[in-house]
C-alpha positions, 0 to 999 in steps of 0.5 A: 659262319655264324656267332654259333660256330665261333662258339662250337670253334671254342668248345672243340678245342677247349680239350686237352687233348686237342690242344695237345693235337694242335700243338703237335701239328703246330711243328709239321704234319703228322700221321695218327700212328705218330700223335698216338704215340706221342700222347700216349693215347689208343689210336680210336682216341686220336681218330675221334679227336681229329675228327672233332678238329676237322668238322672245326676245319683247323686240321686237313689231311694229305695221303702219302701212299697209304699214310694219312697225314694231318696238317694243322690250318694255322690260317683257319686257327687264327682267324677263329681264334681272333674273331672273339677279339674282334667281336662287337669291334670297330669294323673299319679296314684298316687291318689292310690299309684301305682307305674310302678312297682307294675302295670308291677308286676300285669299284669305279675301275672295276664295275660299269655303271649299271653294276656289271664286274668288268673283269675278276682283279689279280690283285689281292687287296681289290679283289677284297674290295671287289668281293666286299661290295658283291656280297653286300646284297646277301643277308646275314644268317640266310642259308643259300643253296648253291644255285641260289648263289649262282643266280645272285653272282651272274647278275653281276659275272659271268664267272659265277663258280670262280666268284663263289670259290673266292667268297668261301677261300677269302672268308667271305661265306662258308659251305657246308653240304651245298648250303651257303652262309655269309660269315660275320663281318668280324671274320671277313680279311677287310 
């Protein structure tokens, strides 16, 4: 994710009504019928505006039988929301208490000398520093098909599809229709 989707974050939900939409989610999962009626408004309104909070990915839908159900990404929301806060800021790691030491003691541990991932870590805060350092070789504004990805990642594990899954669900990169991106440094958990 680039500069340009935290803009596109900030224009979709600078709308009343999907304000509103957030702020009724923000309470627990509800379907269209409900938030309709809630807001007073048609329910081809509600669809567009779900639909324009869902391209941002700050809402998800669960089916209950023949119910859709919306949910609000409270993670996703914030962390949109506080990039601005963090942009052009100090990118050190402090927000998870890492220090150079525990990262150099990391990498040591976990990657042999000619750079080889020995094994994924369970723990959270070093498969951060783990996935850190792995993404450190691809550029910033690229656009990289999945097989590119996949190429990148086995140079270093075999468990390529594992590695990709962990860079977009840790906001390391986004996917969007097969394509990869690195998000901004702001963005990333460390």
């Amino acid at each position: 994710m680039q500069l340009d989707r935290i803009v596109q974050f900030h224009k979709t939900v600078g709308d009343k009504t999907r304000l509103q939409i957030i702020a009724l989610l923000k309470q627990g999962p509800l379907h269209g019928q409900a938030i309709s009626g809630k807001l007073g408004l048609t329910p081809a309104t509600i669809s567009y505006h779900i639909n324009k909070l869902r391209e941002i990915d700050v809402i998800f839908e669960r089916r209950d039988k023949n119910t859709i159900y919306f949910n609000l990404n409270e993670k996703k929301l914030t962390a949109l929301a506080e990039a601005i806060l963090k942009l052009g800021g100090d990118e050190t790691m402090d927000s998870i208490s890492i220090t150079a030491a525990d990262k150099q003691h990391v990498l040591t541990n976990f990657f042999t000398k000619d750079g080889k991932l020995k094994n994924i870590p369970a723990q959270r805060k070093k498969k951060l520093i783990v996935l850190e350092h792995l993404v450190q070789g691809l550029r910033m504004g690229v656009d990289y098909p999945e097989k590119e990805i996949n190429t990148y990642i086995k140079q270093f594990h075999e468990d390529f599809a594992t590695i990709r899954r962990e860079f977009i669900m840790c906001q390391f990169m986004t996917r969007d229709k097969g394509i990869y991106q690195l998000n901004p440094k702001e963005l990333w958990p460390i």
